[in-house]
N, C-alpha and C positions, 0 to 999 in steps of 0.2 A: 548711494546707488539704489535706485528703485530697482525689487526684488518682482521679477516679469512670472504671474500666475492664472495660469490656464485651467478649464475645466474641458475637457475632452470625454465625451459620448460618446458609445458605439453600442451595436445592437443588443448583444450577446456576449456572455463569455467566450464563444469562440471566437469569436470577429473581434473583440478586446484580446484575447493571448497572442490571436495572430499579429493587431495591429500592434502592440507593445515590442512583440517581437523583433519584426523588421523596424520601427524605432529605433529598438536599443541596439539595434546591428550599425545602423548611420551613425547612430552619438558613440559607439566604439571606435568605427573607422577616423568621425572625425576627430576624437583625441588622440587618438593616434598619430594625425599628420599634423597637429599641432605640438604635440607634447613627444612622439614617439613610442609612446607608451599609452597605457588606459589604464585605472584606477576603478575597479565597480565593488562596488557593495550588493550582496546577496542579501535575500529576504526568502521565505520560505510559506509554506501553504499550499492551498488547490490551485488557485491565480498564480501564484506565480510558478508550482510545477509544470502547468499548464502553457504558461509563457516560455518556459528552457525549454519544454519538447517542440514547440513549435519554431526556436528558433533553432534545434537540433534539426528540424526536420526541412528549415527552407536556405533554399540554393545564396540567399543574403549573407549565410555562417558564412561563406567564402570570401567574403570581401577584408574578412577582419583579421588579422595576423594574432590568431591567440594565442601564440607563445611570446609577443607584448602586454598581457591582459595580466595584470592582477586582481585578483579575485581576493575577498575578504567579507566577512560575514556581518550583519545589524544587530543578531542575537542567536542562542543558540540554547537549546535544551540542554541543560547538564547531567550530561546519561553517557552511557561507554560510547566509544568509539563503535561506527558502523551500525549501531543502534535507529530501527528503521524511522523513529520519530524525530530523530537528529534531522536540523537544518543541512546540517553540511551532507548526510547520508542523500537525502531528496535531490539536492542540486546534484552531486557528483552523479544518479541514477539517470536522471532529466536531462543533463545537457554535458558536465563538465568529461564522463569517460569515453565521451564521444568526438571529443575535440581538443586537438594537437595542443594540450596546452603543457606549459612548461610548469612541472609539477612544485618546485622554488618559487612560484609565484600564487599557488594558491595555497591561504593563509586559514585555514577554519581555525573559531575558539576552541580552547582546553575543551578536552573530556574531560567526564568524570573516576577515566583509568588510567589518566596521563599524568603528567610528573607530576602535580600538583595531588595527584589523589581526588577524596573528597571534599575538597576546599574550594567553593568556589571563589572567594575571595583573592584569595592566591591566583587562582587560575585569570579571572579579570586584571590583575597585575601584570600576570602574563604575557595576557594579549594586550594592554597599553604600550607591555614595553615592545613589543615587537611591532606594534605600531610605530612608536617613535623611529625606533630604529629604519623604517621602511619613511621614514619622514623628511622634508627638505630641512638642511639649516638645524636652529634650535625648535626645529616646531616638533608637535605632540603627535601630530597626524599626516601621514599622506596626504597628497594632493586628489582628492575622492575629487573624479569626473562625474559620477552619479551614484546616487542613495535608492536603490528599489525598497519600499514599505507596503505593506499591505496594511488595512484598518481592522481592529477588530471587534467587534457586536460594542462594547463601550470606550470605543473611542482609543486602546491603546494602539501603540508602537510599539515595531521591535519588539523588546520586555520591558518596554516602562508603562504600566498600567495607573490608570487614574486614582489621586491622592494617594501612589504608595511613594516608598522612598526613593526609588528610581526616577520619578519625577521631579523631584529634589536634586537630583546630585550633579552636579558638575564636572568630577574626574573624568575623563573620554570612556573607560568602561568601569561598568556596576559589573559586583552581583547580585543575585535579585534571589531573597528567599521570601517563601511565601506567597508567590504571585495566585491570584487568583482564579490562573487558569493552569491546569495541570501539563506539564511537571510543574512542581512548587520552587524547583531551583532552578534557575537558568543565569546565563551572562547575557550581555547589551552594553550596545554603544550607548550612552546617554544623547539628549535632546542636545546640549551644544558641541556634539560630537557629530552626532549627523548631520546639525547644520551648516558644518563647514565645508560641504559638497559645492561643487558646481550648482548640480541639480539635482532635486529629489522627486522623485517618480511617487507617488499615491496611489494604487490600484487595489480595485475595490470591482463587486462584481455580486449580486444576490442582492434579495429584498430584506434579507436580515442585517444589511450592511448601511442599510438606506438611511437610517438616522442617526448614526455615528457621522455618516459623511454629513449630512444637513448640520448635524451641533457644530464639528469642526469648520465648517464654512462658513457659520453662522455669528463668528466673533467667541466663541468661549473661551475660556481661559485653558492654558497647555497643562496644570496641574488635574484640572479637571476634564480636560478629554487633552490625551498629549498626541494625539494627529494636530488637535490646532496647532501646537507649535513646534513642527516640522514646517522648514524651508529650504530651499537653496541659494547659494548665495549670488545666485544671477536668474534661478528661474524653480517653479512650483509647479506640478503637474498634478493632476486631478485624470488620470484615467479611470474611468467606469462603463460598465451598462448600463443599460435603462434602466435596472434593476436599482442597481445603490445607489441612482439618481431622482428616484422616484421625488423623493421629500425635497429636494432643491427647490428654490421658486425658478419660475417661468424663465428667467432670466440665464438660469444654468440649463438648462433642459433639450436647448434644440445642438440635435446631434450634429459633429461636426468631424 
């Protein structure tokens, strides 16, 4: 099956959160009336806080039954619970304590004050098994209707950053010590974990972001910028501004 990949433009980061927003409001409703449920994966940053408030804030929340929604995180800083740099802190602030959702269904990784301690190791074990367990059959993963990611200045994902070990691994969650970007610990879904979404969303936004998005677009290899190898397993989305699109050739460029 041919893997359907779009590059989508828009003017501005605003007119990017708002249009992601209303977006990701339709592809909740529609998995919903297909599956009865929804499956999304969380991501974290300015873009995508940016995106929960806007869809906190437009009359489309209403269409989508979010006591169906599971929520589940990409990666996450290994710091305490409620700690304002936690993924899971942003989202719950942005969008999740403003919406009926059903508190069993949203899954953020381990802290670093939770049963596991400071293990991340353990704590990644964790949340695989609580994945499985949220899984169909013998499978390892939920059935993920969409992957939200953002890019970062060299090209990582999530927490898997270029030629570290995380780009290597294959169990559905790492932990990540060391990472190059502060905190030095964190957990992460790995690359063939996120690929097994329906659909993975790319959003990107700033001219600091502009040649991460050109290398990944560009054919590199996923060890070496691991945005190239993110996909979905029916569709690839390239949301940006004109900004993180600067570097694209001509071809990606005219806004749509």
């Amino acid at each position: 099956m041919t893997i359907e990949t779009r590059v989508v433009i828009h003017a501005d980061p605003k007119v990017l959160a708002e249009a992601v927003a209303a977006r990701l409001a339709v592809r909740l409703v529609d998995a919903q009336a297909e599956r009865g449920e929804a499956d999304l994966v969380l991501t974290g940053g300015r873009i995508a806080a940016a995106i929960y408030r806007a869809l906190r804030d437009s009359p489309a929340r209403d269409a989508v039954d979010w006591s169906r929604v599971n929520f589940w995180w990409g990666d996450e800083r290994f710091l305490p619970t409620g700690h304002p740099d936690r993924n899971e802190t942003q989202a719950r602030a942005a969008l999740l304590e403003a919406l009926p959702v059903d508190p069993l269904r949203v899954h953020p990784m381990p802290a670093s004050d939770g049963p596991d301690g400071p293990d991340p190791e353990s704590a990644a074990a964790r949340y695989a098994e609580e994945l499985a367990a949220a899984a169909p059959g013998t499978a390892q993963l939920p059935h993920f209707d969409l992957v939200l990611l953002g890019i970062g200045e060299d090209g990582h994902v999530a927490s898997v950053f270029p030629e570290h070990p995380s780009a290597y691994e294959t169990r559905p969650v790492s932990a990540v010590r060391g990472s190059p970007k502060p905190p030095p610990i964190r957990t992460t879904l790995t690359l063939p974990a996120l690929n097994t979404a329906e659909e993975v969303w790319l959003i990107a936004a700033g001219l600091e972001k502009a040649a991460a998005v050109r290398m990944a677009l560009s054919g590199a290899g996923a060890v070496q910028v691991p945005a190239a190898g993110v996909h979905g397993v029916d569709r690839m989305l390239w949301l940006l501004d004109r900004a993180a699109a600067h570097e694209l050739p001509p071809r990606f460029r005219s806004p749509r």
